[in-house]
Structures are given as structure tokens and as C-alpha cells.
GURO-491735 format. One record per atom (N, C-alpha, C): x, y, z; atom name; residue in three letters. Coordinates in steps of 0.05 Angstrom, whole numbers, plus 5000, padded with zeros to 4 digits. Example, Ala and Ser with C-alpha at 12.3 -4.5 7.8 and 13.67 -1.06 7.14 Angstrom:
# GURO-491735
5264 | 4886 | 5156 | N | ala
5246 | 4910 | 5156 | CA | ala
5264 | 4934 | 5156 | C | ala
5257 | 4955 | 5142 | N | ser
5273 | 4979 | 5143 | CA | ser
5258 | 5001 | 5157 | C | ser
//
This chain:
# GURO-491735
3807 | 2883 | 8822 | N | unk
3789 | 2888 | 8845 | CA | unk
3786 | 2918 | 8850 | C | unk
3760 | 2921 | 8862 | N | unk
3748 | 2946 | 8856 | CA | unk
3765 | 2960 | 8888 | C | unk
3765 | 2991 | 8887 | N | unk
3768 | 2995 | 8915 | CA | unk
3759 | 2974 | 8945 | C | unk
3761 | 2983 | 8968 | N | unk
3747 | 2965 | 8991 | CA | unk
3725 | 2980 | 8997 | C | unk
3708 | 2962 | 9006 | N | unk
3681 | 2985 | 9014 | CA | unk
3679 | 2961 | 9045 | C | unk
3668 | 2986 | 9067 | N | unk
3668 | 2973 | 9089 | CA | unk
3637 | 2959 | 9096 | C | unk
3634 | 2943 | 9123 | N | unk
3612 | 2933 | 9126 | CA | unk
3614 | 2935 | 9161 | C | unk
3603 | 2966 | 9168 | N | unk
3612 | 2965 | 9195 | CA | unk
3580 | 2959 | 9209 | C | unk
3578 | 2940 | 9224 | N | unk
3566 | 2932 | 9239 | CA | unk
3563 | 2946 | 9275 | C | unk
3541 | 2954 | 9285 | N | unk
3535 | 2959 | 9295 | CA | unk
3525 | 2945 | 9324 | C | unk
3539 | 2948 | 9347 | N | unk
3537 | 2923 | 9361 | CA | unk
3540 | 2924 | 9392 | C | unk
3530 | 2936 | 9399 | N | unk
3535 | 2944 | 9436 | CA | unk
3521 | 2923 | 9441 | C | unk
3504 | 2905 | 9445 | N | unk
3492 | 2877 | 9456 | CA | unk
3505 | 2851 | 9439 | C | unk
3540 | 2856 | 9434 | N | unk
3554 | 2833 | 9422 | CA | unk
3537 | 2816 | 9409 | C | unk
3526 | 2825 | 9386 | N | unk
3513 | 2804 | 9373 | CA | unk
3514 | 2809 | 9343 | C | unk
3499 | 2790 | 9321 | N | unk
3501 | 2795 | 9295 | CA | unk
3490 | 2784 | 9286 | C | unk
3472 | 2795 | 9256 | N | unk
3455 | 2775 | 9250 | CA | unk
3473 | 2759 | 9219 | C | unk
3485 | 2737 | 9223 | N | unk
3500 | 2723 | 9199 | CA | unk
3496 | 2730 | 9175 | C | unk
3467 | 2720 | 9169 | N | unk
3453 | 2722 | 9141 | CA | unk
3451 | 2755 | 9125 | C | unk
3453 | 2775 | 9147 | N | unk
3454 | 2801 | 9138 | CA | unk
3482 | 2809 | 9129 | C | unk
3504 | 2807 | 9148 | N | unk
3529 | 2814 | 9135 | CA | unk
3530 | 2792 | 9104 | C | unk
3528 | 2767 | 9110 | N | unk
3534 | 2747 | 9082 | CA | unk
3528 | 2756 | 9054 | C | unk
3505 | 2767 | 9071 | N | unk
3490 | 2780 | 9036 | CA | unk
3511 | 2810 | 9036 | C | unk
3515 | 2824 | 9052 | N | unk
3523 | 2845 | 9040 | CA | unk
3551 | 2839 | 9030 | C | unk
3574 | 2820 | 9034 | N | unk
3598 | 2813 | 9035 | CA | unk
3588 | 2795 | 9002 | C | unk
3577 | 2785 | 9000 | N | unk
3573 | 2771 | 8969 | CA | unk
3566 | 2789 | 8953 | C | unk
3536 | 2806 | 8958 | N | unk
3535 | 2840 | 8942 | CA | unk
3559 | 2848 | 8931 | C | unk
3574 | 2863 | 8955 | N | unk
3599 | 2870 | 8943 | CA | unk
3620 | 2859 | 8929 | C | unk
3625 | 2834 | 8935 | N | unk
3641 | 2820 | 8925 | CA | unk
3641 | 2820 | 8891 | C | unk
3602 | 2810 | 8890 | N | unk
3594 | 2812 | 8855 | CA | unk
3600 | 2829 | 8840 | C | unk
3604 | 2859 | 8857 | N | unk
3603 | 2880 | 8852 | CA | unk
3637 | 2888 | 8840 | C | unk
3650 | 2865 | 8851 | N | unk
3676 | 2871 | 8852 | CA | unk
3691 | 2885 | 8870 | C | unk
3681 | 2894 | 8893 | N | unk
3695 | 2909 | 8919 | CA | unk
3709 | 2893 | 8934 | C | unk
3725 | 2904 | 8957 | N | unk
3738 | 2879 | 8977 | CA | unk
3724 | 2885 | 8995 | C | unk
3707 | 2873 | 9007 | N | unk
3693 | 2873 | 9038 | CA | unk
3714 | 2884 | 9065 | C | unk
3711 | 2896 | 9072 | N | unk
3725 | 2905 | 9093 | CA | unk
3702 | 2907 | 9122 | C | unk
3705 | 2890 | 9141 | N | unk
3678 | 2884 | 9162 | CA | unk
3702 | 2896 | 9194 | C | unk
3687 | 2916 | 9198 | N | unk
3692 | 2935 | 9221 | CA | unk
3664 | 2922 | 9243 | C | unk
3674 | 2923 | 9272 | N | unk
3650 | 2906 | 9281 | CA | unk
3661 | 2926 | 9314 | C | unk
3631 | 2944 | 9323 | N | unk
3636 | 2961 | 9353 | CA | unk
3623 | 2940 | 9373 | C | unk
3626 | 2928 | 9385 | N | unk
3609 | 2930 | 9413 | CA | unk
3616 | 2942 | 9434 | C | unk
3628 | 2976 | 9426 | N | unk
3623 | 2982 | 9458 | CA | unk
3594 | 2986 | 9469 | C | unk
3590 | 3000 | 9492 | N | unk
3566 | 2991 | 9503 | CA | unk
3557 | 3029 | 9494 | C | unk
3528 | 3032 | 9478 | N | unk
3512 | 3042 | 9469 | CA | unk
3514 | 3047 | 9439 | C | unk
3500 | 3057 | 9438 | N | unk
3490 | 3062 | 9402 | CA | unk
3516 | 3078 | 9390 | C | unk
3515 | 3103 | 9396 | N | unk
3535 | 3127 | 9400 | CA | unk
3564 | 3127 | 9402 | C | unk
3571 | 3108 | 9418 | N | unk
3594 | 3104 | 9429 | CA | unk
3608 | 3076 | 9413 | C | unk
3585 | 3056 | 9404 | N | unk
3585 | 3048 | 9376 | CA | unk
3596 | 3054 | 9352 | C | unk
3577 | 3069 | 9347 | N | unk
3585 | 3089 | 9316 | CA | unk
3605 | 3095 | 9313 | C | unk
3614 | 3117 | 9333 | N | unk
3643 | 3130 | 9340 | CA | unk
3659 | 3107 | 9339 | C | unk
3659 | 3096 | 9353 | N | unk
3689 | 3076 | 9354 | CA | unk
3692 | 3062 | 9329 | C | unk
3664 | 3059 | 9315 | N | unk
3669 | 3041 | 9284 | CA | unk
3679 | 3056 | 9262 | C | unk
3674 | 3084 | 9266 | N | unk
3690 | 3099 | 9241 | CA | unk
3707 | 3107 | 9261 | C | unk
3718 | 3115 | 9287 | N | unk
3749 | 3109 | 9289 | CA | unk
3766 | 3091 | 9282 | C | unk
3751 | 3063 | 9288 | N | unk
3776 | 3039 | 9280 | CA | unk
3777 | 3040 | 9242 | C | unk
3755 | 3044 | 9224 | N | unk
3759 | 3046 | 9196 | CA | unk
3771 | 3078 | 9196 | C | unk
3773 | 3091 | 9205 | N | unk
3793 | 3115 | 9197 | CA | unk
3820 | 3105 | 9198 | C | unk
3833 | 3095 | 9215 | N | unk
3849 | 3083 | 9223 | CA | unk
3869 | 3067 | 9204 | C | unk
3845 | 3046 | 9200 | N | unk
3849 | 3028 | 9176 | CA | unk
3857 | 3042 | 9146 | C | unk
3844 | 3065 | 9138 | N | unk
3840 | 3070 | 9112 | CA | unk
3857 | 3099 | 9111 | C | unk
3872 | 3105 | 9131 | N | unk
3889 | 3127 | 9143 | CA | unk
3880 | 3149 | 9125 | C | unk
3852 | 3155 | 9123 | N | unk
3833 | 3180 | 9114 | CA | unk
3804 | 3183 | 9130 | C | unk
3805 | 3197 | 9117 | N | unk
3771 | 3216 | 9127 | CA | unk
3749 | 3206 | 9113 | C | unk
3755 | 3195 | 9094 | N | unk
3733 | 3189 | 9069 | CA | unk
3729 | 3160 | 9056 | C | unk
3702 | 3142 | 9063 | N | unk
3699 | 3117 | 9048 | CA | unk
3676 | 3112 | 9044 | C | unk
3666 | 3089 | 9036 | N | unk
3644 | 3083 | 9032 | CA | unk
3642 | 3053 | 9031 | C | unk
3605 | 3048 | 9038 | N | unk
3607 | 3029 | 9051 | CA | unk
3571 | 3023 | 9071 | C | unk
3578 | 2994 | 9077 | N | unk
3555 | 2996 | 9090 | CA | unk
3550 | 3002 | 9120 | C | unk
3534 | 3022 | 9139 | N | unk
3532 | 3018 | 9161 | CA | unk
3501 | 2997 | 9173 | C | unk
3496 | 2979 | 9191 | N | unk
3484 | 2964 | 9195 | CA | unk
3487 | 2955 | 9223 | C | unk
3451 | 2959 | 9230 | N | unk
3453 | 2951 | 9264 | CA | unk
3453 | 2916 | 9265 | C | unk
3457 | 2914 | 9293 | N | unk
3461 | 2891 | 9289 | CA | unk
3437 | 2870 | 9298 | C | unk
3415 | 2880 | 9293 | N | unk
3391 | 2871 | 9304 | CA | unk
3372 | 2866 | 9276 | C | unk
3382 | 2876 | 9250 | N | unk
3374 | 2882 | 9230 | CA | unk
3372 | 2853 | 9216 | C | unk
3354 | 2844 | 9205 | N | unk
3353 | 2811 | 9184 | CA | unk
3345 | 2823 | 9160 | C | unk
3372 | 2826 | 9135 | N | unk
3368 | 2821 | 9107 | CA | unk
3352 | 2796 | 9096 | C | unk
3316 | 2799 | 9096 | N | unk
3307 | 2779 | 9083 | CA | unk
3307 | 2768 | 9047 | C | unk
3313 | 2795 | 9040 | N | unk
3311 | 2794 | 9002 | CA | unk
3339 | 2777 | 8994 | C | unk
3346 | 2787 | 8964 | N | unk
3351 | 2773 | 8952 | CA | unk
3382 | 2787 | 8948 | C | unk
3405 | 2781 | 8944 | N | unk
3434 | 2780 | 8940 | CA | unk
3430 | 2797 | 8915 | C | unk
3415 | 2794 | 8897 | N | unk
3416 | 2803 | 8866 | CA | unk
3404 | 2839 | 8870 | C | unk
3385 | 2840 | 8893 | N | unk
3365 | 2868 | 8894 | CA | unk
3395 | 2879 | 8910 | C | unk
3405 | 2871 | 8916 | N | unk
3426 | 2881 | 8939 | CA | unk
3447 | 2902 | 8926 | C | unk
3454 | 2878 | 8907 | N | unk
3481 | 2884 | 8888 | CA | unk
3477 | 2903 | 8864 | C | unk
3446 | 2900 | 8861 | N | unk
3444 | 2926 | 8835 | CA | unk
3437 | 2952 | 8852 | C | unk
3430 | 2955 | 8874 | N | unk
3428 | 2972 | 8892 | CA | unk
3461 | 2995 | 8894 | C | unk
3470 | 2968 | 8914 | N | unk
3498 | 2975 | 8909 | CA | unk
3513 | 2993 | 8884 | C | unk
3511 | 2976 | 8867 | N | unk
3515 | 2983 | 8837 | CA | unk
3508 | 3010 | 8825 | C | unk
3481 | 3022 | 8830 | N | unk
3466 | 3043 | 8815 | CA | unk
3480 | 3068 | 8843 | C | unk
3480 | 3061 | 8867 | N | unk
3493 | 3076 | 8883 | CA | unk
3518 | 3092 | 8879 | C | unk
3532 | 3070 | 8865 | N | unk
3569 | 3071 | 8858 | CA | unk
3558 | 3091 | 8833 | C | unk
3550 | 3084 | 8818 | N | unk
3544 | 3106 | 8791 | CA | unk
3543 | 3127 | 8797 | C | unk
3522 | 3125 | 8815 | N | unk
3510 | 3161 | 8827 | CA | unk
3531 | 3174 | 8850 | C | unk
3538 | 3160 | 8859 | N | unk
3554 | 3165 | 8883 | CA | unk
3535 | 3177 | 8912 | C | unk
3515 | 3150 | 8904 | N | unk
3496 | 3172 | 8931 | CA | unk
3493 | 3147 | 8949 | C | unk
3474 | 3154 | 8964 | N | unk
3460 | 3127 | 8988 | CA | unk
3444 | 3129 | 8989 | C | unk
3437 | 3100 | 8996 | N | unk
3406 | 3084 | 9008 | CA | unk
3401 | 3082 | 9029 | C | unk
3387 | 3079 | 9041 | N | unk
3373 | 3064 | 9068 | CA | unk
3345 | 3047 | 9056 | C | unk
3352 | 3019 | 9069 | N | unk
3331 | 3001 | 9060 | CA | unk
3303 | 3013 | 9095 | C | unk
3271 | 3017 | 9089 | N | unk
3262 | 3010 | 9118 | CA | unk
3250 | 2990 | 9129 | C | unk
3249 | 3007 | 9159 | N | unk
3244 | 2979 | 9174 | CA | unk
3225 | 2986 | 9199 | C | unk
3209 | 2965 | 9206 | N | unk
3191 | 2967 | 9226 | CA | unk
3194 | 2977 | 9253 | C | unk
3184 | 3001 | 9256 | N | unk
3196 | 3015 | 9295 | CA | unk
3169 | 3001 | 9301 | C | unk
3168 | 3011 | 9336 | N | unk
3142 | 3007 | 9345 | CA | unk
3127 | 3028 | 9343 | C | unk
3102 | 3020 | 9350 | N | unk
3074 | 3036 | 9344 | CA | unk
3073 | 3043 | 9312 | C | unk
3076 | 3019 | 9293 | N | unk
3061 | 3017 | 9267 | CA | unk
3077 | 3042 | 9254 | C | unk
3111 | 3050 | 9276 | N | unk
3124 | 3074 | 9248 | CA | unk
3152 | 3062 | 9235 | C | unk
3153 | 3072 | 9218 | N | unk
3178 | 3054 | 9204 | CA | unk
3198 | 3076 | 9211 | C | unk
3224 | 3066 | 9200 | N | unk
3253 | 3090 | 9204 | CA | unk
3249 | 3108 | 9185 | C | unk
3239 | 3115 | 9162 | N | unk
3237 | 3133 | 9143 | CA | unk
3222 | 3160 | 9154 | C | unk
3239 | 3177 | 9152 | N | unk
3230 | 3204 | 9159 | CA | unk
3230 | 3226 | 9145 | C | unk
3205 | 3249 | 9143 | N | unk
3197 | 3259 | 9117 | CA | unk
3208 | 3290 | 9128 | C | unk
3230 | 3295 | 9140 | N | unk
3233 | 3321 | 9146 | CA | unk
3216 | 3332 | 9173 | C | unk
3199 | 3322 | 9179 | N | unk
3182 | 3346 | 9200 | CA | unk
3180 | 3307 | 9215 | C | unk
3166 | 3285 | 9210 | N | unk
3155 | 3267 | 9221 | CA | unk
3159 | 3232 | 9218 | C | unk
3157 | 3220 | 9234 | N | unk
3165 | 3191 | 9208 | CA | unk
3146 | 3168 | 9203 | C | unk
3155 | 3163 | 9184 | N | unk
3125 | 3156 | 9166 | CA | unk
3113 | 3129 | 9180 | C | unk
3094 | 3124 | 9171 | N | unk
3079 | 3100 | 9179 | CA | unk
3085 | 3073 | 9163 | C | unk
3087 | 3054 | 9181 | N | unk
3098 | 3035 | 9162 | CA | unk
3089 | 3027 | 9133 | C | unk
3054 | 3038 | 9129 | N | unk
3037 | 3041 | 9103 | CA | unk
3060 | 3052 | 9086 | C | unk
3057 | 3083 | 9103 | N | unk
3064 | 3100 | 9085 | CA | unk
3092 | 3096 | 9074 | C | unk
3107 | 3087 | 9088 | N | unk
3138 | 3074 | 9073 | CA | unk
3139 | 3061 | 9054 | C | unk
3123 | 3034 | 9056 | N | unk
3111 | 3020 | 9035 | CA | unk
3105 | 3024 | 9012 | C | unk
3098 | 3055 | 9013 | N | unk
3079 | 3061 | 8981 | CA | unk
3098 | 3077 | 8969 | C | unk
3121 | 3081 | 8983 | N | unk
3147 | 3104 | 8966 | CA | unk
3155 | 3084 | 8948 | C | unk
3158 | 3095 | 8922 | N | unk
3170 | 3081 | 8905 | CA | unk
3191 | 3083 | 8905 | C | unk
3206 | 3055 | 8895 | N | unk
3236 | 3045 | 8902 | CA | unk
3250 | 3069 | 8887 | C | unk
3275 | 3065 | 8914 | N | unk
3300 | 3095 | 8899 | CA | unk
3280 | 3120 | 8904 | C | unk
3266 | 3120 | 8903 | N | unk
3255 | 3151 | 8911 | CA | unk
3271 | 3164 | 8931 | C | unk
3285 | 3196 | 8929 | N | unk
3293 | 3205 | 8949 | CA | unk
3279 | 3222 | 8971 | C | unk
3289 | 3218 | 8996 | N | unk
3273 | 3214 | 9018 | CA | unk
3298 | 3240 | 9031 | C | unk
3281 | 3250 | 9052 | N | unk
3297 | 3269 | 9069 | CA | unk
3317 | 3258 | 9083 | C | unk
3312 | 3242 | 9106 | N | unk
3327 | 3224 | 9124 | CA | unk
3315 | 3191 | 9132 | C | unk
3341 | 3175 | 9146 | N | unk
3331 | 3150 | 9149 | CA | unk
3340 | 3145 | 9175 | C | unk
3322 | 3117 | 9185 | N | unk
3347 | 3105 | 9199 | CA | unk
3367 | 3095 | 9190 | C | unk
3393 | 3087 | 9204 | N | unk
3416 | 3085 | 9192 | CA | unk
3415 | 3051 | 9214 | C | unk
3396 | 3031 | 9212 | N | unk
3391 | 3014 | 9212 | CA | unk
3403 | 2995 | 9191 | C | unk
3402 | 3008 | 9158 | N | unk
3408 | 2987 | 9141 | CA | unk
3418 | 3018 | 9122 | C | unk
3436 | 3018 | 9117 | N | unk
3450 | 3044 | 9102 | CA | unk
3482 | 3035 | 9089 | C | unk
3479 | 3046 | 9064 | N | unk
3499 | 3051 | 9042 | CA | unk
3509 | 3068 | 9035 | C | unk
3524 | 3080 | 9031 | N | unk
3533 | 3105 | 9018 | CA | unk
3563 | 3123 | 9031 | C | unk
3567 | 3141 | 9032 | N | unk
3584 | 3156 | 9039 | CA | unk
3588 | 3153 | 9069 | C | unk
3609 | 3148 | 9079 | N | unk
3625 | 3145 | 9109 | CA | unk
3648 | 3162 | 9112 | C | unk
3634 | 3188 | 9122 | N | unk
3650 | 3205 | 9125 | CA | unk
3659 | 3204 | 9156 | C | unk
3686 | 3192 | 9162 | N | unk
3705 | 3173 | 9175 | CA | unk
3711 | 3197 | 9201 | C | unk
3714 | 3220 | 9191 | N | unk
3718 | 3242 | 9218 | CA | unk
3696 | 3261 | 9229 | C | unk
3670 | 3241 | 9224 | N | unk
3648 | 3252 | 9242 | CA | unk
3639 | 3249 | 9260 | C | unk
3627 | 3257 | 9287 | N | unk
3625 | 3251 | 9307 | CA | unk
3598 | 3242 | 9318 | C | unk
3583 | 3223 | 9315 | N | unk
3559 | 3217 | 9321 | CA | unk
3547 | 3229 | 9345 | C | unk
3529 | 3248 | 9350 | N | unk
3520 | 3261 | 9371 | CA | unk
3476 | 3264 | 9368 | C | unk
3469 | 3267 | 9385 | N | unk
3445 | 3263 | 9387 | CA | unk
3417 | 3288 | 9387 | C | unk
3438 | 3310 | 9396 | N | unk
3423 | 3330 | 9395 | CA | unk
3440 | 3366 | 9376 | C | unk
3430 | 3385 | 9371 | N | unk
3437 | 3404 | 9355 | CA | unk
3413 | 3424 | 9372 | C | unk
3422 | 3436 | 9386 | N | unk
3402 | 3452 | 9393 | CA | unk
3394 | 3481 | 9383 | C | unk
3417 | 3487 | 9365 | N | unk
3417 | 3516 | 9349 | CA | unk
3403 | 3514 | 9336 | C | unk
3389 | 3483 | 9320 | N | unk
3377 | 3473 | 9298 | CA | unk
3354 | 3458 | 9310 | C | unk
3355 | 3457 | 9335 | N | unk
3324 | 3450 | 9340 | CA | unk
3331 | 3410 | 9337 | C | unk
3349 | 3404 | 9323 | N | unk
3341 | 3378 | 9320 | CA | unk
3355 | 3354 | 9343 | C | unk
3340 | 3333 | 9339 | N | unk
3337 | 3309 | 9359 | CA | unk
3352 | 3280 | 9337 | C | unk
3364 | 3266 | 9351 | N | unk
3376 | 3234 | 9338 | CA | unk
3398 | 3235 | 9322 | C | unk
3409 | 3218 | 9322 | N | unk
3443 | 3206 | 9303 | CA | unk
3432 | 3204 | 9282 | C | unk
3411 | 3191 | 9272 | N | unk
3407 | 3191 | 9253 | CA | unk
3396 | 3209 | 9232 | C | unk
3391 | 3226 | 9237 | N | unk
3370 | 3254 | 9224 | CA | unk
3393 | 3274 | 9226 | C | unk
3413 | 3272 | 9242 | N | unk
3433 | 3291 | 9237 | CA | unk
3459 | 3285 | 9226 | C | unk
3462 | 3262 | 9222 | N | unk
3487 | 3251 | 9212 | CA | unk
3484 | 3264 | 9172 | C | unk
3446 | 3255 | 9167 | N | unk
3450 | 3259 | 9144 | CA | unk
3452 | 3293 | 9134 | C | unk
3448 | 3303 | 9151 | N | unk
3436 | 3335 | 9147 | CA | unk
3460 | 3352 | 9153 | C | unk
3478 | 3341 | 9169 | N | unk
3509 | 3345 | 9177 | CA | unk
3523 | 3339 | 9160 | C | unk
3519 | 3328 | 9151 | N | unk
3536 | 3308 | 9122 | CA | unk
3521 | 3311 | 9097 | C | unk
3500 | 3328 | 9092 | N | unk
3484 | 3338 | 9066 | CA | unk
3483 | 3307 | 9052 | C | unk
3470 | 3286 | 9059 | N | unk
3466 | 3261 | 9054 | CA | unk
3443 | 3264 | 9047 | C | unk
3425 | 3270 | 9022 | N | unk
3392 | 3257 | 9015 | CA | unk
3397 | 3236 | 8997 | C | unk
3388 | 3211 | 9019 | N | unk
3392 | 3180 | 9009 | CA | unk
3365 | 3180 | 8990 | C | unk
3372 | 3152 | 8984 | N | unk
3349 | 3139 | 8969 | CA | unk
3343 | 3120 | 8992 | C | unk
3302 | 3107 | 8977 | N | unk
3304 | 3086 | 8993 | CA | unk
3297 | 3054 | 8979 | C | unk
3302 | 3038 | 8985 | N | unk
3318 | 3012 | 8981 | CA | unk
3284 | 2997 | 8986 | C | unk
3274 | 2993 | 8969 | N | unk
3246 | 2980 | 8981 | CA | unk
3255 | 2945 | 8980 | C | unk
3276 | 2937 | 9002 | N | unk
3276 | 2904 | 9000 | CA | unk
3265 | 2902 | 9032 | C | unk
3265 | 2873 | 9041 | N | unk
3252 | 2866 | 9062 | CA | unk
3270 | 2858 | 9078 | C | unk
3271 | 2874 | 9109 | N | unk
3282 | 2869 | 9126 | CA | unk
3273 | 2857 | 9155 | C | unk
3278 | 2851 | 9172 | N | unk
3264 | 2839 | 9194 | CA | unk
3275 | 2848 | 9214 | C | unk
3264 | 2864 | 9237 | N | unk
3283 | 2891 | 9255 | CA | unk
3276 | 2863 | 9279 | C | unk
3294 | 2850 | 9280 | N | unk
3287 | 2829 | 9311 | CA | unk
3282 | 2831 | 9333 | C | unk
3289 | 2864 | 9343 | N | unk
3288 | 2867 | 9368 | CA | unk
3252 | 2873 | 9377 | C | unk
3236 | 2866 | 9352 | N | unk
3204 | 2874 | 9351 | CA | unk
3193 | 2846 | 9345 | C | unk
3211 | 2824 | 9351 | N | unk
3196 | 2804 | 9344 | CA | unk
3200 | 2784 | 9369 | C | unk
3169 | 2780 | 9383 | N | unk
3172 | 2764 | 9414 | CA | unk
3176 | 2744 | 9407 | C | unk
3196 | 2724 | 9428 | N | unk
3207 | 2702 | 9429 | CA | unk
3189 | 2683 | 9438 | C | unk
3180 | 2664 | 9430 | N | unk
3156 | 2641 | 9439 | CA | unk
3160 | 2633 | 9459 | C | unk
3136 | 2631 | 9477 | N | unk
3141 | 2617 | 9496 | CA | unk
3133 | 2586 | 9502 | C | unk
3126 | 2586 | 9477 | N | unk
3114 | 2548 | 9481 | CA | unk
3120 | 2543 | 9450 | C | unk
3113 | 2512 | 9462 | N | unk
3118 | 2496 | 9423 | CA | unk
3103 | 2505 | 9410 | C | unk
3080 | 2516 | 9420 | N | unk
3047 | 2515 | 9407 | CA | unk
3047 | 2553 | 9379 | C | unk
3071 | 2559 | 9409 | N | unk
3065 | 2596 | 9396 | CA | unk
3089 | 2600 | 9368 | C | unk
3076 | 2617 | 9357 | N | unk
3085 | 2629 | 9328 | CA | unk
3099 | 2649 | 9336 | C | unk
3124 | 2660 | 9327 | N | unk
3133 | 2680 | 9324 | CA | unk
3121 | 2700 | 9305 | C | unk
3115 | 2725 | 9320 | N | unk
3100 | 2755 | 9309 | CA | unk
3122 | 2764 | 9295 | C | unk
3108 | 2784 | 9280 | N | unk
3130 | 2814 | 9276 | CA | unk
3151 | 2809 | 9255 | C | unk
3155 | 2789 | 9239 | N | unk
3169 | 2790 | 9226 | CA | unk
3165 | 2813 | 9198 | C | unk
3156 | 2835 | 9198 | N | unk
3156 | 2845 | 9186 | CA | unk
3165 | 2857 | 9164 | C | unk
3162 | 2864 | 9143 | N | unk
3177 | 2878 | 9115 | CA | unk
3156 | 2891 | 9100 | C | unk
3138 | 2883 | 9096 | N | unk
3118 | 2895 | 9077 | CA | unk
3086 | 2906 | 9080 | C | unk
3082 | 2906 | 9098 | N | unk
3056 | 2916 | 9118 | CA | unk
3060 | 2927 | 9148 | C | unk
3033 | 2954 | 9146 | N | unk
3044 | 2964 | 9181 | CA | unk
3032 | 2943 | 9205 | C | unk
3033 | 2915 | 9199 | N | unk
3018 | 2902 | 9218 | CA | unk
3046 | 2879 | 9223 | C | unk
3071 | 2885 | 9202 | N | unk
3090 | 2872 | 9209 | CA | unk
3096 | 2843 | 9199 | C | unk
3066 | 2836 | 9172 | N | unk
3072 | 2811 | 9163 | CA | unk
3084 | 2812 | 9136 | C | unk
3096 | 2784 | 9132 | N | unk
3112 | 2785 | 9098 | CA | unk
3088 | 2789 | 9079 | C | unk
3056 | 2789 | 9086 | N | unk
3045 | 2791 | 9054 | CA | unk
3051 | 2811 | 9039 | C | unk
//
């Protein structure tokens, strides 16, 4: 058995989406790793993060692992196999991914250095292409265990956890072109009659074509 690689989940509204950790816990497994599942719900994003690489520092009584971080609103729709060779080509390189995913107003989490892209424009990056920054929505790679998730850098001008975690941490991921489904963008029906919207992965209008 290969080292452990963690699967820390992201979770201030106590929740989880099953099907997302399963796939990543079988990924790894194929892969030959031991799944190690770290799970925050304190209450915010931030205060999240922090406490999930406190409790895996803890655990792994170092500074240094790797592994998946993942919100908990996030639905892995692809396939166990795109997952695990992902995984796989990662471990080679020793780098990270971020798979994207649908924000509102038609922009995805992928961000090109200055702006972030349109859900089109996400779409048309070819797979593994490296990208400046991501969201850290659906992310692989290096978990560097004694960092402090913070939101702003004002010497540097910059804004978000996510755009600075990688730039703080000299992280240029790759991106993971599989299909995810960001739930918290998808309205809940209110009759027998209505369809659920928004399930989005592959178009900026949020449908599976």
C-alpha cells in the first residue's frame, strides 16, 4: 500500500455529497493509496479549511501531504476511471488539478490571473492544460498542512482563499476537464410538474450537453 493521501472535505452547512467522496476513496484506492477522510463543519469557509489541515497536521504529525481538498456542495458526475488516471499522472508529476465548475452569472471557478473565465471559456481549455489559479471546489495536489487560509494580501493587491492559497504556495495546477455539478446553483422544485435546472458541467447555460 501506497502512502495515505487525504480526502478533506469541506463543510460549514454539515453536509456531503456521498457519490463525490466514493469516487474519490475508490480513485485512490485503485491507485493504491489509503484514503484518509478529514471532514470541518465549523461554521464558515475559512474557519473550515483551517481546522481541516489542523486536524490532518495532527494526524500526519507534519507539515506536508497530499491529497484531495473538496467542498461539500460539489457532485462528481464522471467516471471513477477519468478520476484515477488523473490522480495517477498527478503522482508522476507531483503537481495538481482542479476539476471546474459553474459560479453564477455564466462564470466558472477557473481563473486566468487578472479575471475568471466564462463558463464557455473553461470549456474550451484543453484537458491538463496549466491554468494560473482555481477554485479549490474540487482540488488535488499538494496540502501544505501549516498554512493559514486567509482572504485578503493587501501588499499584493489580492482578494480570496483560493487565488492565494495557490500563489502562497507557488501551486500552478492543471485543469481536470470531468463533469461536476456545483448544487448550491441548482433550484429545488417546487411541484411534481417542475424539472430541476443547473445541473451543469459542460455548457455556460449549465446543461450536461
Amino acid at each position: 500500500m501506497k502512502p495515505a493521501r487525504f480526502i478533506i472535505v469541506i463543510s460549514p452547512d454539515f453536509r456531503v455529497v456521498p457519490t463525490t467522496v466514493a469516487a474519490a476513496v475508490e480513485a485512490l484506492m485503485l491507485e493504491g493509496f489509503q484514503p484518509v477522510l478529514v471532514m470541518s463543519t465549523t461554521s464558515g469557509l475559512l474557519n473550515a479549511r483551517n481546522e481541516s489541515f489542523a486536524v490532518a497536521r495532527r494526524m500526519t504529525k507534519g507539515d506536508e501531504a497530499r491529497g484531495f481538498m473538496i467542498d461539500d456542495d460539489i457532485h462528481y458526475a464522471d467516471t471513477v476511471d477519468n478520476l484515477r488516471k488523473a490522480i495517477h499522472q498527478s503522482e508522476i508529476e507531483k503537481s495538481a488539478f482542479v476539476a471546474p465548475y459553474l459560479l453564477g452569472s455564466g462564470k466558472s471557478s477557473i481563473h486566468d490571473g487578472t479575471n475568471l473565465l466564462t463558463w464557455k471559456e473553461a470549456m474550451a481549455l484543453k484537458n491538463w492544460s496549466e491554468i494560473d489559479t482555481g477554485g479549490l471546489g474540487f482540488y488535488y495536489g499538494p496540502l501544505p498542512l501549516n498554512y493559514h487560509f486567509h482572504v485578503t494580501d493587501s501588499a499584493k493587491g489580492l482578494t480570496g482563499e483560493d487565488i492565494l492559497f495557490f500563489r502562497e504556495n507557488h501551486i500552478k495546477p492543471h485543469v481536470l476537464q470531468v463533469k461536476l455539478q456545483h448544487l448550491k446553483l441548482i433550484p429545488i422544485p417546487q411541484g411534481i410538474d417542475d424539472e430541476p435546472i443547473g445541473w451543469g458541467c459542460r455548457d455556460e447555460k449549465g446543461s450536461n450537453n
